[in-house]
FILUMDO-986932 format. One line per 2 residues: number of its first residue (from 1); their letters; for each residue x, y, z of N, C-alpha, C. Coordinates in Angstrom, 2 decimals. Layout:
NUM> A> X Y Z X Y Z X Y Z ~ ...
This chain:
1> XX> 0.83 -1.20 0.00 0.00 0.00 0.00 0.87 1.25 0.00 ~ 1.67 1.23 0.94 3.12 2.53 0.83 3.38 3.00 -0.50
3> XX> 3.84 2.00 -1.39 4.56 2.19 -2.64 3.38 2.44 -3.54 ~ 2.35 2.10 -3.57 0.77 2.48 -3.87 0.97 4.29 -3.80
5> XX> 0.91 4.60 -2.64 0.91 6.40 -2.61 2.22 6.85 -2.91 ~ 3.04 6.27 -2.74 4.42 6.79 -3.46 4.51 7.53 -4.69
7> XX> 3.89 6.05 -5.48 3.83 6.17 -6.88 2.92 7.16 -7.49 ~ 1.20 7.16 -6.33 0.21 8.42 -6.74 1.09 9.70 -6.46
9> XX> 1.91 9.56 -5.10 2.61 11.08 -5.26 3.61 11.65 -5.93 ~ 4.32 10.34 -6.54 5.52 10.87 -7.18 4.60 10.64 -8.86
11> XX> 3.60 10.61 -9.28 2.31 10.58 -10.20 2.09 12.29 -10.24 ~ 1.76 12.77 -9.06 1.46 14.18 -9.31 2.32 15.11 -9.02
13> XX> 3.28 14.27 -8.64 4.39 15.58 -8.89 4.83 15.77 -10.12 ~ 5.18 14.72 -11.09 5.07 14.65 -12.51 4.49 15.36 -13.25
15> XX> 2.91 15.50 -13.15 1.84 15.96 -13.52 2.13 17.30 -13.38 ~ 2.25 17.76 -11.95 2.41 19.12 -11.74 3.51 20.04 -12.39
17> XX> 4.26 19.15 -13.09 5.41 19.80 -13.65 5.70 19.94 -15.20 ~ 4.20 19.42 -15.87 3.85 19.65 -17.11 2.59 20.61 -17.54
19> XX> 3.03 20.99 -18.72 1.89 21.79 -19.04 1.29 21.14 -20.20 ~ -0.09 21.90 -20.87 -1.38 21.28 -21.11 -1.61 22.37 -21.96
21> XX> -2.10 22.15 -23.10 -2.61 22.60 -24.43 -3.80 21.79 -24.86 ~ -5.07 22.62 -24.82 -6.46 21.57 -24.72 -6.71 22.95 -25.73
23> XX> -6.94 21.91 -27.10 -7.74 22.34 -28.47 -8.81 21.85 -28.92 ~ -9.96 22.35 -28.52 -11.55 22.24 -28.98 -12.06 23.23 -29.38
25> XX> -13.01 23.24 -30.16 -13.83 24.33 -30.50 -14.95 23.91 -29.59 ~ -15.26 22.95 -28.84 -16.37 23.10 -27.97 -16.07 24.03 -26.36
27> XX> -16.28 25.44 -26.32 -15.94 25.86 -25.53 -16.26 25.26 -24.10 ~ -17.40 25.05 -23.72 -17.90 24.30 -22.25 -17.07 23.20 -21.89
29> XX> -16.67 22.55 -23.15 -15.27 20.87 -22.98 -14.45 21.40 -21.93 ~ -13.24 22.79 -23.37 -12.62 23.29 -22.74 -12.58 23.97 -21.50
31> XX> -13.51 24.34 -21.24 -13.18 25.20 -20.00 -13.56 24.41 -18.77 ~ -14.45 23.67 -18.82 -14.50 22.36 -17.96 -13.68 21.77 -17.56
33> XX> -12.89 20.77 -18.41 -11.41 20.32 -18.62 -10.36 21.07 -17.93 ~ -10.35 22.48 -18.36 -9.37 23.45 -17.65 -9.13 23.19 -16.32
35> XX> -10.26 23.62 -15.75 -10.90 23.71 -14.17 -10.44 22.31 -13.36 ~ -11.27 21.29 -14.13 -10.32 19.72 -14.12 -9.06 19.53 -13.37
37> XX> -8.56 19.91 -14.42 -6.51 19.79 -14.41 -6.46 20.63 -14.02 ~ -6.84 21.79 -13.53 -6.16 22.64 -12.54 -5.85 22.32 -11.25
39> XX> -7.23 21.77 -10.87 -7.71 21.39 -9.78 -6.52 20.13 -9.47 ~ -5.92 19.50 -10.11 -4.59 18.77 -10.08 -3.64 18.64 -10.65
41> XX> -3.26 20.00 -10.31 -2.11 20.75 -10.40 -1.35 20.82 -12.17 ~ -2.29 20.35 -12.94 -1.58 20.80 -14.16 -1.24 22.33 -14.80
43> XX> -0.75 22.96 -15.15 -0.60 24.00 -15.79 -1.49 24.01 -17.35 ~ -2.17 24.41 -17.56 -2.70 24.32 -19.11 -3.50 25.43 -19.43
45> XX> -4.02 25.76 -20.72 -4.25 26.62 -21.85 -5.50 26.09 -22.77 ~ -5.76 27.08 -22.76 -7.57 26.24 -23.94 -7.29 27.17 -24.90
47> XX> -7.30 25.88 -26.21 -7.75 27.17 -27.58 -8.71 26.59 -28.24 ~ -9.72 27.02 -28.89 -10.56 27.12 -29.67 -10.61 26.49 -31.50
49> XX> -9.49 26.79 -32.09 -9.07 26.20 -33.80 -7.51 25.85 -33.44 ~ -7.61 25.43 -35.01 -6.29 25.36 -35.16 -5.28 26.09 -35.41
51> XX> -5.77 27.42 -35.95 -4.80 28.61 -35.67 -4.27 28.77 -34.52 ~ -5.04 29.36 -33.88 -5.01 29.68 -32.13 -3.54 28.36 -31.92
53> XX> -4.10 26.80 -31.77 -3.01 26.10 -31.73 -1.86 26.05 -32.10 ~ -1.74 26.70 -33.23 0.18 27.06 -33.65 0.41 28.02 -33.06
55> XX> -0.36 29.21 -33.46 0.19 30.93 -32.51 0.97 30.24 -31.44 ~ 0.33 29.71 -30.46 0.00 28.99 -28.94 1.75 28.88 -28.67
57> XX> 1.50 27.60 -29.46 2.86 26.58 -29.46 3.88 26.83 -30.55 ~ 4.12 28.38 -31.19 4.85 29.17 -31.20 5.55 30.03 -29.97
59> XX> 4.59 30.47 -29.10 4.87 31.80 -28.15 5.49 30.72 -26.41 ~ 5.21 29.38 -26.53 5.32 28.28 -25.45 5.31 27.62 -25.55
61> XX> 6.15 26.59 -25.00 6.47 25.37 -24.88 5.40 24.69 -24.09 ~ 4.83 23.55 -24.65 4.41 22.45 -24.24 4.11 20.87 -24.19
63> XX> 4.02 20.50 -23.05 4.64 19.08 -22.79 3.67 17.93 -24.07 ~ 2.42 18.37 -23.29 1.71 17.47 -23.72 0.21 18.34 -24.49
65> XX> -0.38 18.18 -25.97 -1.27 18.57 -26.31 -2.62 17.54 -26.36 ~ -3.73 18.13 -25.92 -4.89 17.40 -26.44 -5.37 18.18 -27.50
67> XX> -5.69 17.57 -28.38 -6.37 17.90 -29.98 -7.45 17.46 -30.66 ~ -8.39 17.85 -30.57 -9.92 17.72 -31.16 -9.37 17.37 -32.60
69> XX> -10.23 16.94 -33.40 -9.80 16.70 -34.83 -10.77 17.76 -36.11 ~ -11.94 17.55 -35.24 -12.89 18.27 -36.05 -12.84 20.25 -34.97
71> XX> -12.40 20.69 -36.25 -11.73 22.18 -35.89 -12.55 22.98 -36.78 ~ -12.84 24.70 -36.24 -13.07 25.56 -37.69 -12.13 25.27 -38.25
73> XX> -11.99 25.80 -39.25 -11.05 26.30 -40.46 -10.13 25.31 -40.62 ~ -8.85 25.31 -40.17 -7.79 24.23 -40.26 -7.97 22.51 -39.27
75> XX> -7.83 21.94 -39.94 -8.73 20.64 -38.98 -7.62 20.09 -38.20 ~ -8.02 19.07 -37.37 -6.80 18.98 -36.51 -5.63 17.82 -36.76
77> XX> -5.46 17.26 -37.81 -4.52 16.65 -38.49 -3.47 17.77 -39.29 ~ -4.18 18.55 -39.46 -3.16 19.13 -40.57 -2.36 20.42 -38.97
79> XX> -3.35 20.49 -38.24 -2.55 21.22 -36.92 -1.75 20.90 -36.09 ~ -2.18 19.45 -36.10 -0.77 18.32 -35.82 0.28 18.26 -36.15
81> XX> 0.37 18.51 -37.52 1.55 18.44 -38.42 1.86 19.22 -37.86 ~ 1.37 20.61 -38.19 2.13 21.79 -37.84 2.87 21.96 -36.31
83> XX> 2.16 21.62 -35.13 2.62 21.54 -34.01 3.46 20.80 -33.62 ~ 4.35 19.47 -34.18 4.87 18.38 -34.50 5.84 19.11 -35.09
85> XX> 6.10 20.16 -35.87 6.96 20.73 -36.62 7.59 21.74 -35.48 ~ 6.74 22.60 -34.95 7.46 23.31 -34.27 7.95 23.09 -32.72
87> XX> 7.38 21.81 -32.03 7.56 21.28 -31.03 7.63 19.52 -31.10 ~ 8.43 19.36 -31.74 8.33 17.94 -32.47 8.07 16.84 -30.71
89> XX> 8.66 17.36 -29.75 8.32 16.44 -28.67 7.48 16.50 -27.55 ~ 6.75 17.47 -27.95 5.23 17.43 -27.42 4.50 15.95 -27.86
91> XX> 4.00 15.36 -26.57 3.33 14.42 -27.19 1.67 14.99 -27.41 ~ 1.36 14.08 -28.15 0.14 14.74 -29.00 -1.04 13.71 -28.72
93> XX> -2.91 14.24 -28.26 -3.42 13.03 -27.68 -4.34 13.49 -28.40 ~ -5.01 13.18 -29.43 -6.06 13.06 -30.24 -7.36 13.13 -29.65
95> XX> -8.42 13.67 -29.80 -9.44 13.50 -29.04 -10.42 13.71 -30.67 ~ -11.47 12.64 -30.64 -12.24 12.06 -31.84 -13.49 11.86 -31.91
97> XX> -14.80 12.04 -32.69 -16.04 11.16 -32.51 -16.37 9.68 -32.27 ~ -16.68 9.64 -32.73 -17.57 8.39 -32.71 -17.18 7.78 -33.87
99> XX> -17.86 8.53 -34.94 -18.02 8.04 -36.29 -16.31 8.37 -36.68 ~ -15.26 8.71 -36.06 -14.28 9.31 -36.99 -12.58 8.77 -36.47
101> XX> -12.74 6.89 -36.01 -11.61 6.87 -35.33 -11.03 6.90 -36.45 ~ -11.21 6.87 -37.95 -9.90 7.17 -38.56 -9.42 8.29 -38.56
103> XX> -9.62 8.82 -38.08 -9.21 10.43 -37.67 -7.91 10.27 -36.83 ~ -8.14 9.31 -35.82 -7.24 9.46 -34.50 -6.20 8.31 -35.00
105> XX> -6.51 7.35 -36.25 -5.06 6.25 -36.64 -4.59 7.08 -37.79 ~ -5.33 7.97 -38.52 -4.49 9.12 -39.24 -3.16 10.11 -38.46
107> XX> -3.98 10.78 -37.25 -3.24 11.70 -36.61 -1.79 10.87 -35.64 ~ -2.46 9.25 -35.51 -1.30 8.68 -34.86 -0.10 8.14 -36.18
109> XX> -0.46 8.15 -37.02 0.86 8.20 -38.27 1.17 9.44 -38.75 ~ 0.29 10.36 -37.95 1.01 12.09 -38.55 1.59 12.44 -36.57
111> XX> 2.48 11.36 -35.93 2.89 12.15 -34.92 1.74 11.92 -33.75 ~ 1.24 11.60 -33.57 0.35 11.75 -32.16 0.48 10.59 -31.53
113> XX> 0.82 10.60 -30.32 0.72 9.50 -29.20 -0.41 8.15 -29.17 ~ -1.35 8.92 -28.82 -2.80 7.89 -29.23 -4.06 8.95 -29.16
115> XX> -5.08 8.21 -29.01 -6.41 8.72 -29.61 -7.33 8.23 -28.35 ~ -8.45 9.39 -27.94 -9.18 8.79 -27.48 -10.55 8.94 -27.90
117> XX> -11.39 8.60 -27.96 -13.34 8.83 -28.79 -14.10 9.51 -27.88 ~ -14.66 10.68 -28.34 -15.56 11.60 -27.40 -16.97 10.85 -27.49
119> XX> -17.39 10.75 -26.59 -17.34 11.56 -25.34 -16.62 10.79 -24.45 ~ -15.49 11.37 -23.81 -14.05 11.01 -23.15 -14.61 10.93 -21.76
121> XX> -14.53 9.81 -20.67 -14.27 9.54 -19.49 -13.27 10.16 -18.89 ~ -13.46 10.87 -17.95 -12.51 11.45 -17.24 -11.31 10.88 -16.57
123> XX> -11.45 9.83 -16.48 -10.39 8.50 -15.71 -9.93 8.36 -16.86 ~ -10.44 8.23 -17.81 -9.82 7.44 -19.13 -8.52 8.85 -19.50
125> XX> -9.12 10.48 -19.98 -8.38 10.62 -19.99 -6.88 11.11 -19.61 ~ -7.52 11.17 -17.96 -5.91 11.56 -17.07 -5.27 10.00 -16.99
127> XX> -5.77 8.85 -17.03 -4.88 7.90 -17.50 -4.00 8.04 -18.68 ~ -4.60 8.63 -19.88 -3.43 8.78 -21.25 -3.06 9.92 -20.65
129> XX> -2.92 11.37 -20.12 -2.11 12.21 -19.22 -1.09 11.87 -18.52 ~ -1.38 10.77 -18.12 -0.51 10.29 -17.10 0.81 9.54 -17.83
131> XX> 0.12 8.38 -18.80 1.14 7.83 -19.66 1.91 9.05 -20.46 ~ 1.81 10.48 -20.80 2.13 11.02 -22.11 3.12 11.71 -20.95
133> XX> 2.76 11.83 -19.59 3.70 12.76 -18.67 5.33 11.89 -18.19 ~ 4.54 10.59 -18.58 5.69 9.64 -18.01 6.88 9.23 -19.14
135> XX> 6.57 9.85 -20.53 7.00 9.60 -21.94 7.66 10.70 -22.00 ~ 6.80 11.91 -21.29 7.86 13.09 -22.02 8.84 13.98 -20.81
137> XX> 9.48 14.53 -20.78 10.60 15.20 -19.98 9.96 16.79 -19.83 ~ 9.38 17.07 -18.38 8.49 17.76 -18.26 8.97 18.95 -17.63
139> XX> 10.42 18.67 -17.42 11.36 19.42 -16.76 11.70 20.92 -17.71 ~ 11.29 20.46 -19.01 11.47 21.20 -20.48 10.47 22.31 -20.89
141> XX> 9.46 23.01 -19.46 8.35 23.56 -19.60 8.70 25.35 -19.71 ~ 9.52 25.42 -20.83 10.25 26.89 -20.45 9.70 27.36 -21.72
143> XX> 9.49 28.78 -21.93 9.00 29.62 -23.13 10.25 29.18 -23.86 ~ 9.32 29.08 -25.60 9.72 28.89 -26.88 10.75 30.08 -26.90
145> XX> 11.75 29.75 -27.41 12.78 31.29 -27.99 12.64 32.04 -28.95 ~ 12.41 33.00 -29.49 12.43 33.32 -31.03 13.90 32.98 -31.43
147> XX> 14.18 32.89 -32.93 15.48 32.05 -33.19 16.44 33.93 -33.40 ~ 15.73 34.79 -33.10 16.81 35.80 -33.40 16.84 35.93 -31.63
149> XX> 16.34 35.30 -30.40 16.14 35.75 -29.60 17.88 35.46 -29.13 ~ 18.82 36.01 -27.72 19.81 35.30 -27.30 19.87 34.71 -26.50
């Protein structure tokens, strides 16, 4: 049982030391979600398209992204790419319909970790949180540089 809370605490200290990029256009998800992971200790950010998502992860570094697929304007495969380009080790967690897991085995051969099908269980997805925190080096949560920056 000891090594049981060990592992939950040395679990959220992990957690607490990554940040969070949550891309939906369903605003109530997002801001729900926010409140969520705040509430345990994540650091994170809500955007709305897929624009918003590059600006984003241009101006900051982050650990781990969740990504809706169905986006205004730019959809979220092709925002993948792009975010994959400029933060190639962000891991990337797909979030999908029903009707559209090829969406989420597309986005996992364009770069994304895995996929999960909305409407998402909350256990379900701080379990893939948890795996994507334990994959990536969270220690790395420092603003993006501009390349003329010194």
């Amino acid at each position: 049982m000891k090594a049981h809370n060990e592992n939950s605490r040395s679990d959220a200290n992990l957690m607490a030391s990554c940040s969070v990029l949550i891309v939906d256009d369903e605003k109530d998800f997002v801001h729900t979600l926010l409140k969520r992971l705040k509430r345990r200790g994540l650091e994170c950010e809500g955007v709305f398209t897929g624009e918003e998502a590059i600006e984003t992860v241009k101006s900051r570094q982050f650990n781990i992204v969740l990504l809706d697929m169905k986006l205004p304007g730019r959809d979220g495969n092709s925002t993948l790419v792009e975010i994959k380009k400029i933060q190639p080790d962000a891991e990337v967690i797909i979030l999908t319909g029903h009707a559209s897991a090829d969406d989420g085995i597309a986005g996992m051969k364009n770069g994304a970790m895995d996929y999960l099908m909305k409407p998402v269980e909350f256990e379900s997805l701080l379990e893939m949180l948890l795996k994507a925190v334990r994959k990536t080096d969270c220690s790395h949560s420092l603003p993006v540089r501009d390349k003329g920056e010194k």
